[in-house]
Backbone as numpy.savetxt, mean C-alpha at the origin, in Angstrom:
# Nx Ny Nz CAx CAy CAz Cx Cy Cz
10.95 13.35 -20.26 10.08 13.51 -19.10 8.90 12.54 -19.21
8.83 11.93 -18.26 7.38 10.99 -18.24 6.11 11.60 -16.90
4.91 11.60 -17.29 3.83 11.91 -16.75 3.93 10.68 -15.56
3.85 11.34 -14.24 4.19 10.74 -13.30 2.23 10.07 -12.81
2.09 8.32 -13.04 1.12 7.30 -12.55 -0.24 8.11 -11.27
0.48 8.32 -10.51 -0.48 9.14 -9.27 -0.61 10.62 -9.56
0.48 11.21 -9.61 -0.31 12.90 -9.38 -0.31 13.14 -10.66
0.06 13.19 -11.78 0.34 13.26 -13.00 1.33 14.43 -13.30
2.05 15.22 -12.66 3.07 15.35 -12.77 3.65 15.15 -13.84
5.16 16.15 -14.41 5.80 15.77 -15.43 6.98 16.13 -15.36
7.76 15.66 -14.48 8.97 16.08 -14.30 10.29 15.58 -13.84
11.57 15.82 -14.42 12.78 14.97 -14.05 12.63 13.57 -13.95
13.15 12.40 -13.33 13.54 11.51 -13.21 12.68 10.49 -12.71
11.91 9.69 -13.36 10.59 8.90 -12.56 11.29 7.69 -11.67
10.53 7.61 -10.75 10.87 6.38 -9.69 10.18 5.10 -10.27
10.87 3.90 -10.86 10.00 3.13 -11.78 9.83 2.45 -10.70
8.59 1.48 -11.07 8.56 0.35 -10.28 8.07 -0.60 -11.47
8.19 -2.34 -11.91 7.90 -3.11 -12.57 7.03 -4.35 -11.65
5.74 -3.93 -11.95 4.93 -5.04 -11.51 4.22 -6.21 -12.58
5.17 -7.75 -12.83 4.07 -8.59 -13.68 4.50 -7.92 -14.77
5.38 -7.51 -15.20 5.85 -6.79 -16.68 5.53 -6.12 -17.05
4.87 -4.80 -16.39 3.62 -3.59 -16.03 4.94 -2.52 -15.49
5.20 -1.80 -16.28 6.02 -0.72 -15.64 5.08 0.51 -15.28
5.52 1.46 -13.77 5.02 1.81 -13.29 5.95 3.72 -13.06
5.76 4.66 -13.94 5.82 5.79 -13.43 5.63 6.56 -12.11
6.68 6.59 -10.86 6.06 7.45 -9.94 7.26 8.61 -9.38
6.62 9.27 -8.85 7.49 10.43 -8.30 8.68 9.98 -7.18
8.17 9.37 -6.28 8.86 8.71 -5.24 8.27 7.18 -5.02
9.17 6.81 -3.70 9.20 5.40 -3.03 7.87 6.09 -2.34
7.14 7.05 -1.89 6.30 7.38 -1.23 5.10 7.43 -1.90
5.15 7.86 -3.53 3.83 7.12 -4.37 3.90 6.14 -4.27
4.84 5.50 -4.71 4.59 3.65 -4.23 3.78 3.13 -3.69
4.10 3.85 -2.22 2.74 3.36 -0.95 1.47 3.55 -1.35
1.32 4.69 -1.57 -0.38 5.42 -2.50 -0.49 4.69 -3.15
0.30 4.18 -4.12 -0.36 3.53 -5.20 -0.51 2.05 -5.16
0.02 1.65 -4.39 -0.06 -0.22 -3.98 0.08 -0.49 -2.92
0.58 0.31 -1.77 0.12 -0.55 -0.55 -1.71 -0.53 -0.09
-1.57 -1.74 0.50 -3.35 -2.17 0.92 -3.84 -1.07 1.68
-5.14 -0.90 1.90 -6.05 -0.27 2.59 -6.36 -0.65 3.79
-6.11 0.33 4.63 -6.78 -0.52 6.40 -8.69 -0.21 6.17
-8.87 -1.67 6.56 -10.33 -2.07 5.98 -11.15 -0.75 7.18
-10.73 -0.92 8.36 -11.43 0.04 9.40 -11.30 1.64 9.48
-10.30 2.23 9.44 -9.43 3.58 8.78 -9.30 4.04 7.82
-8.91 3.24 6.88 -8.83 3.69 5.36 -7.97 4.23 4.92
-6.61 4.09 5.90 -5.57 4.89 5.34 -4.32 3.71 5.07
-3.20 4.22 4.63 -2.57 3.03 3.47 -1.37 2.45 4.36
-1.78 1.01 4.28 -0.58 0.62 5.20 0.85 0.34 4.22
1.75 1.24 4.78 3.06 1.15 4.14 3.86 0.48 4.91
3.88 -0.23 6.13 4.96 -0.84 6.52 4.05 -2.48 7.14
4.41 -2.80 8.27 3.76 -3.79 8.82 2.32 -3.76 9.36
1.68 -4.72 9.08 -0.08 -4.42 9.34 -0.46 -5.69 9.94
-1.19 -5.89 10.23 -1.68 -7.35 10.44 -3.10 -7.76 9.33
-3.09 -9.11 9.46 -3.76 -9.82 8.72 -4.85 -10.60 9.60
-6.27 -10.89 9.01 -7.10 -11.60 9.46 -8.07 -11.96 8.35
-8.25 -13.08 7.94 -9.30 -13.90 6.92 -9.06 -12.90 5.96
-7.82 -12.82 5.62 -7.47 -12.06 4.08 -7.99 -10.65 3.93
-8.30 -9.86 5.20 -7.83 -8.62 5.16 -6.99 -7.85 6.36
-6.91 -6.39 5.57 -5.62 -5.79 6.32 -6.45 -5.06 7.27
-5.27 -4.89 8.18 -5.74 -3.52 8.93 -4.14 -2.69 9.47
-4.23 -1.58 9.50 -2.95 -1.28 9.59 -2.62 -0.99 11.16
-3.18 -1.51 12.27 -2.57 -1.93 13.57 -3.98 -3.03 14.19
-3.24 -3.15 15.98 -4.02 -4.04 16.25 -5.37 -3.04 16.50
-5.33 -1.86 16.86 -6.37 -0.86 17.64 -7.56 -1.14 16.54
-7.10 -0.64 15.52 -7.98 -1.27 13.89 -8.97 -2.52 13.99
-7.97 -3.58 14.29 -8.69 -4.70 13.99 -9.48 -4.89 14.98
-9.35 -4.53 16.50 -10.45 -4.99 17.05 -11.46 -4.30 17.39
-11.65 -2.86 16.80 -12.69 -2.58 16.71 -13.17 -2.75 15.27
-12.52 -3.32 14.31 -13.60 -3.69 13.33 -13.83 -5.87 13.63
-13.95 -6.07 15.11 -14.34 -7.45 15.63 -13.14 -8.38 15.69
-11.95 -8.55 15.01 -11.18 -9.22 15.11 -10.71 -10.05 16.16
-10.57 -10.51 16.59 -10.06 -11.23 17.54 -8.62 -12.14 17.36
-8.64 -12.69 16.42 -7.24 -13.41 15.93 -6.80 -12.85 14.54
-5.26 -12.91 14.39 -4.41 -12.24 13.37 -3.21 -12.53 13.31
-3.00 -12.25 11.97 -0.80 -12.62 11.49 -0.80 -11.59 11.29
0.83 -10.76 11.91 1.69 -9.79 11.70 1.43 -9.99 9.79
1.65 -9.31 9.30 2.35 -9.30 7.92 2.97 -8.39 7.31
3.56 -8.51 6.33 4.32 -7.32 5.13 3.43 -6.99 4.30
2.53 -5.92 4.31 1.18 -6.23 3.45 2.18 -6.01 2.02
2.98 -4.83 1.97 3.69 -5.21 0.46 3.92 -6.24 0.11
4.40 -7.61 0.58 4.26 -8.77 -0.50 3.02 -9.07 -0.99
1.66 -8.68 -0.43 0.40 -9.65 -0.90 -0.16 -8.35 -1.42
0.37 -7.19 -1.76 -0.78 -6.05 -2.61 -0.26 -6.32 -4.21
């Protein structure tokens, strides 16, 4: 049994993940998100799928970004850049 990274947990079968040769204990594909997907800079809640991008931060829709001023943005996968 391994002490599960986020909740600490200790039980059955850990969901690994290997980041940079950094192995990673978690319960699910759904700690995953908690634990490495980016932060919407305006909300604060965790973008797990597609977000957009502006001057190298996230926001996890467009409603987000333009009330924190945005005006221009790239779609992105924030999982490749967390």
């Amino acid at each position: 049994m391994t002490i599960r990274e986020v909740c600490g947990n200790n039980y059955g079968e850990p969901f690994e993940i290997v980041r940079t040769t950094r192995s990673h204990g978690l319960g699910s594909p759904g700690w995953a998100v908690h634990a490495f997907a980016p932060t919407c800079v305006h909300c604060e809640c965790r973008i797990g799928e597609l977000g957009l991008e502006a001057d190298g931060i996230f926001f996890c829709c467009v409603n987000c970004a333009k009330h924190y001023g945005v005006q221009a943005w790239k779609n992105r996968m924030p999982c490749a850049s967390a």
